[in-house]
C-alpha positions as CSV (number, residue, x, y, z in Angstrom):
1,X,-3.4,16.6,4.3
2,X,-5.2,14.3,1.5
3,X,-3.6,11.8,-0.1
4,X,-3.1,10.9,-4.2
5,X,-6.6,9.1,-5.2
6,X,-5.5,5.4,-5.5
7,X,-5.6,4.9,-9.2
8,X,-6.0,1.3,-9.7
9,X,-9.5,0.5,-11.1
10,X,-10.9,-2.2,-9.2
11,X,-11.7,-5.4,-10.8
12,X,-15.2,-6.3,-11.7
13,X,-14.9,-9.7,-9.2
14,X,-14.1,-7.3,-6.1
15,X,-17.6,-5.5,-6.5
16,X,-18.8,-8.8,-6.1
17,X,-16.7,-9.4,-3.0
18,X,-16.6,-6.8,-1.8
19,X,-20.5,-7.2,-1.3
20,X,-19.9,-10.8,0.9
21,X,-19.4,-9.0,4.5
22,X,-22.9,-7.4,5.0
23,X,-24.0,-10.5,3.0
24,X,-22.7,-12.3,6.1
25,X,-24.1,-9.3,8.9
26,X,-27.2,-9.3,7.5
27,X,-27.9,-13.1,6.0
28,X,-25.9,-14.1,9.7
29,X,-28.6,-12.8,11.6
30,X,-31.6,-15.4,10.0
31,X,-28.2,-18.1,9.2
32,X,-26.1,-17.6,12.0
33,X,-23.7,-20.3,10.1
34,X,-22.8,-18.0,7.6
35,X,-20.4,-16.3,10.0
36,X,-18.0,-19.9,10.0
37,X,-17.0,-18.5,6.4
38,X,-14.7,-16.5,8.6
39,X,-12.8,-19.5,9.8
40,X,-12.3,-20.2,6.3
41,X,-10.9,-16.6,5.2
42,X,-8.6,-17.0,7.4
43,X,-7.5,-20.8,6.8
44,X,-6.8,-18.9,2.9
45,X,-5.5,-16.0,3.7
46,X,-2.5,-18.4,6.2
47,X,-2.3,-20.4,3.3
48,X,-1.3,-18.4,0.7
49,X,0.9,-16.2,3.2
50,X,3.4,-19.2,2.6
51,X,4.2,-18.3,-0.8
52,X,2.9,-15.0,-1.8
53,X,3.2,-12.6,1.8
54,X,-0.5,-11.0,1.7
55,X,-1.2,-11.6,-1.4
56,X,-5.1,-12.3,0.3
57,X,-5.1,-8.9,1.9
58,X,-4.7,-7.1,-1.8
59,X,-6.7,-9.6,-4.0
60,X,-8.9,-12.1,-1.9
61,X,-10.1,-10.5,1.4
62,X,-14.1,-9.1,1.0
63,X,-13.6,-6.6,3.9
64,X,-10.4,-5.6,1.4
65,X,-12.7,-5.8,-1.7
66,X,-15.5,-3.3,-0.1
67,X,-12.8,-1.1,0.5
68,X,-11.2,-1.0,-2.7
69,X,-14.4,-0.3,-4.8
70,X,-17.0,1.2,-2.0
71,X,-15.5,2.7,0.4
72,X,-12.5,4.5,-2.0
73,X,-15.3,6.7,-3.0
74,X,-16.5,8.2,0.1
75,X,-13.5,8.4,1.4
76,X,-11.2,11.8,2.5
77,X,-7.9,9.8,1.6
78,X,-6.1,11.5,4.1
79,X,-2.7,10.7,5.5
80,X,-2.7,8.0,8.0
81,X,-1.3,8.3,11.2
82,X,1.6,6.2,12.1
83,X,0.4,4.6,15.2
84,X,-1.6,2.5,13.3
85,X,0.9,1.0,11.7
86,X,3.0,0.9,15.1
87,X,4.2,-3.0,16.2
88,X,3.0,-2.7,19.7
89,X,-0.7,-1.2,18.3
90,X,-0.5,-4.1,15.7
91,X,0.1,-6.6,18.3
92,X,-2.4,-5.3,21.0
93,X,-5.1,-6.0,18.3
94,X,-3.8,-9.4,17.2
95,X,-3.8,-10.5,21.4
96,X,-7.1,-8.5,21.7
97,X,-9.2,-9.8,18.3
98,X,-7.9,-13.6,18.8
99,X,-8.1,-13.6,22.8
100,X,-11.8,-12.4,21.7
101,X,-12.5,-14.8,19.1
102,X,-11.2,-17.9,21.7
103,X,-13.0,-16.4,24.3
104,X,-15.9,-16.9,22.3
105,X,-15.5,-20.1,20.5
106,X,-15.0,-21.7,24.1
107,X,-18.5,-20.1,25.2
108,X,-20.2,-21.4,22.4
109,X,-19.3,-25.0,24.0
110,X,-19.4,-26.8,20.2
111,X,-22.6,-25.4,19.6
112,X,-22.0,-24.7,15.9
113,X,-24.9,-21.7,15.3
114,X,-23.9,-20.1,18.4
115,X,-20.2,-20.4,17.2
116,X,-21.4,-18.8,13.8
117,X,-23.2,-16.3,15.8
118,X,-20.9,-15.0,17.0
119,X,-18.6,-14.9,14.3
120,X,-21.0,-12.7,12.5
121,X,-20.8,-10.2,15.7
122,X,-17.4,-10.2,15.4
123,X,-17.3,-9.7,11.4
124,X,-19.7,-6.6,12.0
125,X,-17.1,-5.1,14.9
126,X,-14.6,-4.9,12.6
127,X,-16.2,-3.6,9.6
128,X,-17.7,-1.1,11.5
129,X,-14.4,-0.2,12.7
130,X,-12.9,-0.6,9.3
131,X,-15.7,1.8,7.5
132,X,-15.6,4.5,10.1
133,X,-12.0,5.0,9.8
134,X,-11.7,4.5,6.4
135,X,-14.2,7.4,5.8
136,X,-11.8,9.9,8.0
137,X,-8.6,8.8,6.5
138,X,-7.6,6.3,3.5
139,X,-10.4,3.6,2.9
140,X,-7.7,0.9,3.7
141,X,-6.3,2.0,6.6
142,X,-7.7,-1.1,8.9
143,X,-5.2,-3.0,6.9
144,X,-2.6,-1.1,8.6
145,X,-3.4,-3.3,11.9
146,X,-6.0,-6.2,10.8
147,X,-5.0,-9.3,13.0
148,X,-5.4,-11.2,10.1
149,X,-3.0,-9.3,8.0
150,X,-0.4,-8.9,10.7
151,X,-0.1,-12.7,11.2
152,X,0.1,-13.2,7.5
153,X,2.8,-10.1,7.2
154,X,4.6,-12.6,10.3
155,X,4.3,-15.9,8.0
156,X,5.4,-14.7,5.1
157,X,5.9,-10.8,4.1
158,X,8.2,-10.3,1.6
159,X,7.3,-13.5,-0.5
160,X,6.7,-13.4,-3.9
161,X,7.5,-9.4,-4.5
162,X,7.0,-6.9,-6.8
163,X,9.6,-6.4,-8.9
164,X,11.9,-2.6,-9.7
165,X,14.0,-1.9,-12.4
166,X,16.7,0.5,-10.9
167,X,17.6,1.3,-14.5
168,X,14.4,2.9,-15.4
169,X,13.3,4.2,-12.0
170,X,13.2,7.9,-11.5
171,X,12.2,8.4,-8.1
172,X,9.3,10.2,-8.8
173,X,7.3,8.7,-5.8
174,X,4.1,8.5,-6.9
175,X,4.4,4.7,-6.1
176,X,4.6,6.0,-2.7
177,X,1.3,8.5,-3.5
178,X,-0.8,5.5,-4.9
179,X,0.7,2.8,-2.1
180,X,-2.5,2.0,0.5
181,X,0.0,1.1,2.9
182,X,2.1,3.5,2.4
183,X,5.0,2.0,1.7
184,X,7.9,3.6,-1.0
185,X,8.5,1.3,-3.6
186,X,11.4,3.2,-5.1
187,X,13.2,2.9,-2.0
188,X,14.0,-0.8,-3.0
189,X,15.3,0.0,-6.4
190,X,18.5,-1.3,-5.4
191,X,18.1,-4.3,-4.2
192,X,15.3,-5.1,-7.3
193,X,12.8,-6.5,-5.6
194,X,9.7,-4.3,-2.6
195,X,10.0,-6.8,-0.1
196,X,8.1,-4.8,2.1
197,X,6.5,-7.4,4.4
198,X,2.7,-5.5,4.4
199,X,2.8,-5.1,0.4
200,X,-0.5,-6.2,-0.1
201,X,0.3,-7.3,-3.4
202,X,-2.7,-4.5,-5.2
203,X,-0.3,-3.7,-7.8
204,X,-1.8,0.2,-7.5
205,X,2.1,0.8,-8.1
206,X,2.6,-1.1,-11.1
207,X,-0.1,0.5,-13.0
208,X,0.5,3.7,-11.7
209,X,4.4,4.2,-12.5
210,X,5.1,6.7,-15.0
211,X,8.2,4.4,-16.5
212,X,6.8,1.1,-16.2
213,X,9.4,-0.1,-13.8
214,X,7.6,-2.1,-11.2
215,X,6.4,-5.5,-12.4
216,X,4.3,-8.1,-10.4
């Protein structure tokens, strides 16, 4: 069954971004140091899980960005099944992603281009992964179980939510419809404030409600 067309117009910035992961595959392969930016996504995205949940995941992350403003369009936006949103799924890709990524930081043995080597390897796994399920399903739907977003979802999902105003809300759902991660903002109405831990902060659900009563 498809899903609502996301309706938030990307920001100019994240086609720009949203560009910087095949900048890395490609420019990684002649500058293998290129692929240490990851370390440095990642050192961000930890960051600013402290204070604003994944705020990275829905404004700051490329692989994010590309999907956002490429992928979206080639995309079938169909329902997403829920095992990719499943703890134990999540988790097996967190041990398996990281146990991957130490693995290989202790074989490059300090050498720093092999180190950035392989982080480029890696960067292109997971896109590849990202784009061909994105293409079958919703173009965000890696988010649903990226290591990196399920640590920062850990650290601090639920900071710094969106706010609902139970007065205005009329349960329409199309929060819901819009939501990449699928998650029912009206449901929260009571308590005033989605503090859903994987909101991803893309305010699709703020722009998109009929009575204006979701604020970021």
């Amino acid at each position: 069954m498809a899903r609502t067309s996301k309706t938030l117009k990307p920001s100019t910035y994240k086609y720009v971004l949203g560009i910087l992961p095949f900048v890395i595959i490609i420019g990684g392969q002649f500058f293998p140091l290129l692929g240490v930016i990851m370390f440095g996504c990642m050192a961000l995205a930890v960051g600013i899980s402290l204070f604003k949940g994944r705020y990275f995941c829905g404004k700051l992350c490329p692989r994010g960005a590309f999907f956002d403003t490429y992928l979206r369009k080639l995309s079938r936006n169909k329902a997403v099944p829920e095992i990719f949103g499943a703890v134990w799924f999540r988790v097996l890709w967190v041990l398996f992603l990281m146990g991957m990524m130490g693995f290989r930081v202790y074989r490059s043995g300090g050498d720093i281009y092999l180190l950035g080597s392989s982080m480029v390897q890696m960067i292109m796994m997971t896109v590849v992964i990202g784009v061909l399920l994105g293409l079958y399903y919703d173009s965000r739907v890696w988010c649903r179980f990226c290591p990196m977003g399920t640590m920062t979802n850990w650290i601090g999902g639920g900071k710094d939510p969106i706010a609902i105003d139970a007065q205005t809300c009329v349960d329409c759902s199309k929060c819901y419809r819009v939501c990449p991660m699928d998650i029912r903002a009206n449901y929260y109405k009571d308590t005033g404030e989605v503090s859903h831990s994987d909101c991803i902060k893309c305010e699709a659900c703020v722009v998109s409600c009929p009575k204006k009563s979701l604020s970021a």
